[in-house]
Every structure is written in structure tokens, then in C-alpha cells.
Residue, then its C-alpha position, 0 to 999 in steps of 0.5 A: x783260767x780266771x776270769x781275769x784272764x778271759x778278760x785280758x784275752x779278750x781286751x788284747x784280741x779287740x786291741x790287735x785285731x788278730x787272734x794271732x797277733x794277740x796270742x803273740x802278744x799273750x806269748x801263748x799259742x794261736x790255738x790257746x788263745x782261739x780255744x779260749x775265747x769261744x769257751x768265754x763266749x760259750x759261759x757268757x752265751x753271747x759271740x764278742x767277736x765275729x771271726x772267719x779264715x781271713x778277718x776278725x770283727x768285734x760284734x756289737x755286745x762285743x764292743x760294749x762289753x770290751x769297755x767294761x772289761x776296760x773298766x774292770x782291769x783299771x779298777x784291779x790295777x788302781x787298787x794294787x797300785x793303791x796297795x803298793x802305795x799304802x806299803x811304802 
């Protein structure tokens, strides 16, 4: 998967606070989404969230690094949406 992704994976479970939720929301399977973020934890070699049975918490590096994924995806989004713009 991209980085891209693992990026959006990560914003949406921050976002909802629930992997579920966010495996809803991604319209991919609990499993999936579960599995993916502990092999982006695993590359980065850092816990983003801090998960058991019944909770989730985003970690402190985790919370840091949430606001830059933020800032990543709006510039991707600026650019398309000024290639767009360019078209027209």
C-alpha cells in the first residue's frame, strides 16, 4: 500500500477513535485496517496509538505525527485541486 494510504489510515483512526469505526468509514475490514497500522508502526519503529481490548489512545509522537500527516494530505489536496484549476 502507499504511504499515502497508511497516512489516511492513521488521520481516519486518530479521527474516530476506534479502528472499527475507521475500518467502516475506509469501507475495509476491521482486520485490514488493525493489521495495517502495526506494519506502519513497525516501518516507522515507533507506537502512533496505544490500543487494547476496550480503548484506543494516540501516544504522544503519535499525536505529532498525526499533524503532519494533516499537513501532508492538505498540501496533496492543494496541488490536485490547483491542477484542476490550471485545466479549466
Amino acid at each position: 500500500m502507499s504511504r499515502f494510504n497508511d497516512y489516511l489510515t492513521f488521520i481516519t483512526i486518530v479521527e474516530t477513535q476506534s479502528i472499527t469505526v475507521a475500518a467502516n468509514k475506509l469501507h475495509r475490514s476491521v482486520s485490514a485496517v488493525s493489521k495495517q497500522l502495526s506494519r506502519f508502526e513497525e516501518q516507522l519503529a515507533v507506537r502512533l496509538i496505544e490500543r487494547s481490548t476496550q480503548s484506543l489512545s494516540v501516544t504522544e509522537i503519535g499525536e505529532h505525527f498525526y499533524i503532519k500527516c494533516k499537513e501532508i494530505l492538505a498540501s496533496v489536496e492543494l496541488a490536485e485541486q490547483t491542477i484542476k484549476d490550471e485545466m479549466v
